[in-house]
KOLGU-923121 format. One line per 3 residues: number of its first residue (from 0); for each residue x, y, z of C-alpha. Coordinates in steps of 0.2 Angstrom, whole numbers, padded with zeros to 4 digits. Each point is the difference from the previous one (the first is absolute). Example, Ala and Ser with C-alpha at 12.3 -4.5 7.8 and 13.67 -1.06 7.14 Angstrom:
BEGIN
0	0062,-0022,0039; 0006,0017,-0003;
END
This chain:
BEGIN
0	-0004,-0038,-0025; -0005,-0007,-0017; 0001,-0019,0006;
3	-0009,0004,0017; -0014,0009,-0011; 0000,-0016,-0013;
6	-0001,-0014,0017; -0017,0013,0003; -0004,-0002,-0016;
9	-0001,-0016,-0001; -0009,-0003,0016; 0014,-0008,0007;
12	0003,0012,0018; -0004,0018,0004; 0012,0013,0004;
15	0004,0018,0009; 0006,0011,-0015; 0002,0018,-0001;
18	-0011,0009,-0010; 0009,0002,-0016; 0006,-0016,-0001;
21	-0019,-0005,-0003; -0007,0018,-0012; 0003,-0010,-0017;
24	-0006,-0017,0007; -0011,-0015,-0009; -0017,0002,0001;
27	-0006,-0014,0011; 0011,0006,0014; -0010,0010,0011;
30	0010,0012,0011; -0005,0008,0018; 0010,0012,0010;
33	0003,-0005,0019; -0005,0009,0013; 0003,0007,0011;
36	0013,0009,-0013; 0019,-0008,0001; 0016,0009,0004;
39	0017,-0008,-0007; 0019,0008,0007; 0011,0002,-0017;
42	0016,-0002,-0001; 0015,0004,-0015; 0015,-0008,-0001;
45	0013,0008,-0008; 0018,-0007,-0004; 0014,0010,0005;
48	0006,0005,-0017; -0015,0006,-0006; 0002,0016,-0012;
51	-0006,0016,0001; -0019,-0003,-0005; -0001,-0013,0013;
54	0005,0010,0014; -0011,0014,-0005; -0015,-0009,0000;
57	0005,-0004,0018; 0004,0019,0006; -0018,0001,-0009;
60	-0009,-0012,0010; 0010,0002,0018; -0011,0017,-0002;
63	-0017,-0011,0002; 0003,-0011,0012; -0013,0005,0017;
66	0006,0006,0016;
END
């Protein structure tokens, strides 16, 4: 994120970022949310010998995930 927000910087291209990757930015880059408002599909990958905390964090979150 840090190179895409540099190439921006340096008035080299634009770019579609999420919001935190541009809160701390430079200055001169001007920032303006899109609308209408995006929706992005998230994903984790785990491996299959992940320990304990890992699998946790997946019973956590197989609780949010919408009808």
């Amino acid at each position: 994120m840090a190179a895409v927000v540099e190439i921006v910087r340096a008035g080299l291209g634009v770019s579609i970022l999420p919001a935190a990757a541009v809160l701390h930015r430079p200055p001169e880059i001007t920032v303006r949310l899109l609308v209408p408002r995006t929706r992005r599909n998230l994903a984790v990958a785990i491996n299959a010998t992940a320990g304990p905390a890992a699998k946790a964090f997946l019973d956590q979150i197989a609780v949010l995930r919408p009808e």
